[in-house]
N, C-alpha and C positions, 0 to 999 in steps of 0.2 A: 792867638788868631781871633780876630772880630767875628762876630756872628753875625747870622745873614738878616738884615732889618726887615721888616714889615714895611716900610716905602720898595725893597727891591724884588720882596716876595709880591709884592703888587703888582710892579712892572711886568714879571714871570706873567702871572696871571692874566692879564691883558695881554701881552704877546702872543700866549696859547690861544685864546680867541680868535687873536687877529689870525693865527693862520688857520685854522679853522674857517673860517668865514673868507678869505680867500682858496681855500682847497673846494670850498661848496662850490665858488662861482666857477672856479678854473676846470673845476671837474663835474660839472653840472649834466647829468643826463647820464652820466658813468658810475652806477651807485659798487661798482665791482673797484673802480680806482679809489673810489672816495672813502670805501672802508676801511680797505686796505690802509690808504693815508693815513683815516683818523685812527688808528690801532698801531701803526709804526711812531708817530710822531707822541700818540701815550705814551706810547714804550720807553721813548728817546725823554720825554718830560719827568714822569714816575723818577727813571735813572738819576737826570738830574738833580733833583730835587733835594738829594742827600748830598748835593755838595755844602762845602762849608770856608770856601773860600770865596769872599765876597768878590774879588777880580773875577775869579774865573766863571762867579755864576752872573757877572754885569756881561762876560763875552759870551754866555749861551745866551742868557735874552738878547743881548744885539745880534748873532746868529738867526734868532728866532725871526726876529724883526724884517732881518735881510732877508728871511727866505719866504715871509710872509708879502712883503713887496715884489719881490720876482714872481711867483705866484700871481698878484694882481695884474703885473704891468707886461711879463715877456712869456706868460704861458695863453698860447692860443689856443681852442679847442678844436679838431675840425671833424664834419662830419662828411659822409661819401652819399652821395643823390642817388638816384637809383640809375642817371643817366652818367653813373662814374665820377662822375664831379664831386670834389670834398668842396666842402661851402664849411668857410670859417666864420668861429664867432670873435665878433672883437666887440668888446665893452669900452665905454667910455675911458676905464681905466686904462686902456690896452696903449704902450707904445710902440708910436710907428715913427718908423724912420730908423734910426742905427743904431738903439737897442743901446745907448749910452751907460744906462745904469747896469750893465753888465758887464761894460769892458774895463777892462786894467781894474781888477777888483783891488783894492785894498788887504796887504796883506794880514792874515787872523790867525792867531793859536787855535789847535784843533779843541775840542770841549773834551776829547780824552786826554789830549797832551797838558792840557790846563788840569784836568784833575790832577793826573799822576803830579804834576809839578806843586801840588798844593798838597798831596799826602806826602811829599817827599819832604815838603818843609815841616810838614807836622810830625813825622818821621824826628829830623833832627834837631828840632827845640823841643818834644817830650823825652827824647831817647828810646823807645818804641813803637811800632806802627799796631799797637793790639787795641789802642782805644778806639785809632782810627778804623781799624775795622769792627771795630765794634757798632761803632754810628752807624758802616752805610751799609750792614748784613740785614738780610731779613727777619722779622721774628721767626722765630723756628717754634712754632706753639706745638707743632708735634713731639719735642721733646720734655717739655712741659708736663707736669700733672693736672688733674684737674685743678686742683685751689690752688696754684700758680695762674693758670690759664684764665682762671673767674678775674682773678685780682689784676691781671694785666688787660684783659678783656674791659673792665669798669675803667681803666684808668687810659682807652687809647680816646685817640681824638678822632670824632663821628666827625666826617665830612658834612660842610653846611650845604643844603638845594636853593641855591641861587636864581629865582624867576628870573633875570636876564641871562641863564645859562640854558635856557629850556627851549625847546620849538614844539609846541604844541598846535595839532589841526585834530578834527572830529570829521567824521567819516561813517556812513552806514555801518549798521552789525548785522550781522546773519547767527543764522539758526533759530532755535525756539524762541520764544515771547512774543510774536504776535508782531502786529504793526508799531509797537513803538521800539521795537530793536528792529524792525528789516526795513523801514520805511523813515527813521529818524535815523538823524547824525550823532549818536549817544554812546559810537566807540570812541575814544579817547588813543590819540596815537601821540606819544610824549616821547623825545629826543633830548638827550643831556650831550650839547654840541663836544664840551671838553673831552668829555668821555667816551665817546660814541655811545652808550649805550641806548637803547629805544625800549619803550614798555608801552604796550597795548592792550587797555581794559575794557574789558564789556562785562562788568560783573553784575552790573542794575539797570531800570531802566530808567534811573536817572542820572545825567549829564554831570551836573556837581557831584555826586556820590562817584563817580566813575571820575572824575579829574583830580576826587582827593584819595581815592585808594590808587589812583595810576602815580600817584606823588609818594604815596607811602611807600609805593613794591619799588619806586626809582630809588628814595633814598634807603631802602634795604639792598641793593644792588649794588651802590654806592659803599655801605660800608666795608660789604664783601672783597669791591675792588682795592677799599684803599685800606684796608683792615684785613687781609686775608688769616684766615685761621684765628681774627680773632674777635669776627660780628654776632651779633646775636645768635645767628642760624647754626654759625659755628660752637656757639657754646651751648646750645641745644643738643647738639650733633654729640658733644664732648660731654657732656651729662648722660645721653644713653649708654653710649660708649664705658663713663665709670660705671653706672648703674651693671650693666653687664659683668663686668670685668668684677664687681665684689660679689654680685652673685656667684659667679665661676670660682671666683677663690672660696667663699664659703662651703659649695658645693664641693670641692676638693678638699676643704678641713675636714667635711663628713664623711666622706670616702676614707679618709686614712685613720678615723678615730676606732676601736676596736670595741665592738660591743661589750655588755658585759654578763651577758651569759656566754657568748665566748668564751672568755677570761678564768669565769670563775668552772669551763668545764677540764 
């Protein structure tokens, strides 16, 4: 079975934007739908992402694609006036007239029914399905030792922070410091579109120092997300945790060792 090329993990990545950037306009003023969106469609991309059958992962990005243009073109937003009236928004994108691009869809294999059908084959040309769940299982770093965990920990792959993946706007800060935090724009409010995730800094009262630690806590966020159990913060976490655990055993070797004026009474 071919592996998944780097031109079709490109297309992936473009698709995810694209609906991204269609879920904003389509749901603009709904920040309760649009999180929701961008946290199910993670969910639904992450999953993907372990496939390994180059068909089935060319029919979730054309999925992607398709659902990122219905989105543009057949989702209206509307809103209700105070005199009961919904007043819709239609964008340039929006069509009108009979909604063509939605009838007589084309028919598509499901994105679960294409996996199953792509472990099933990988199923009967290894002669068992244990490699393939091997691939798309999670690390399980909880089972783990520490120097397993260090060693797999160095060797995962840090998600790269993409300046065209970011939405950044600056905004008043409050609380202490005086007029150059209540009265300047030197909070830092940073959006990683793919991601959903948002980080907002006011650690200084200068604007660059605040846009380059609001980039370091995003791409720690980041690793978290796509590294669970096993980013930096987490192997922090798993260092006190040994630390602990040999002192506890230590302390128990001394507990059971028997003095030796005991012994010799």
């Amino acid at each position: 079975m071919s592996a998944i090329t780097p031109q079709l993990r490109a297309s992936a990545r473009a698709a995810y934007r694209s609906i991204h950037r269609a879920a904003n306009k389509a749901f603009m003023g709904d920040p309760e739908i649009r999180k929701a969106f961008a946290v199910k469609t993670r969910f639904d991309f992450v999953s993907a992402s372990a496939e390994t059958d180059p068909a089935a992962y060319k029919e979730s990005v054309k999925l992607a694609n398709e659902i990122a243009e219905v989105l543009t073109k057949n989702i209206v937003q509307g809103r209700r006036n105070d005199d009961g009236v919904y007043r819709l928004r239609i964008t340039k994108d929006t069509e009108l007239g009979s909604n063509e691009t939605i009838k007589n869809p084309a028919p598509m294999e499901r994105p679960s029914r294409a996996r199953r059908r792509a472990k099933e084959a990988a199923t009967m040309c290894c002669g068992s399905s244990s490699n393939t769940d091997t691939t798309l299982a999670e690390p399980k770093s909880s089972t783990l030792n520490y120097s397993a965990l260090k060693k797999a920990s160095r060797e995962r792959e840090i998600p790269a922070l993409n300046e065209d993946d970011l939405e950044e706007s600056f905004v008043k800060g409050g609380g202490p410091g005086g007029q150059c935090i209540n009265k300047r724009s030197t909070n830092v409010d940073l959006l990683h579109i793919p991601s959903g995730l948002r980080i907002q800094c006011q650690e200084t009262r200068s604007l660059q120092e605040n846009r380059r630690i609001a980039r370091k806590l995003l791409a720690r966020k980041l690793d978290e997300l796509y590294n669970p159990g096993l980013s930096r913060e987490a192997l922090l976490d798993a260092k006190v945790r040994e630390r602990k655990r040999r002192k506890a055993k230590k302390a128990r070797k001394r507990a059971r060792e028997v003095p030796k004026d005991i012994e010799d009474s």
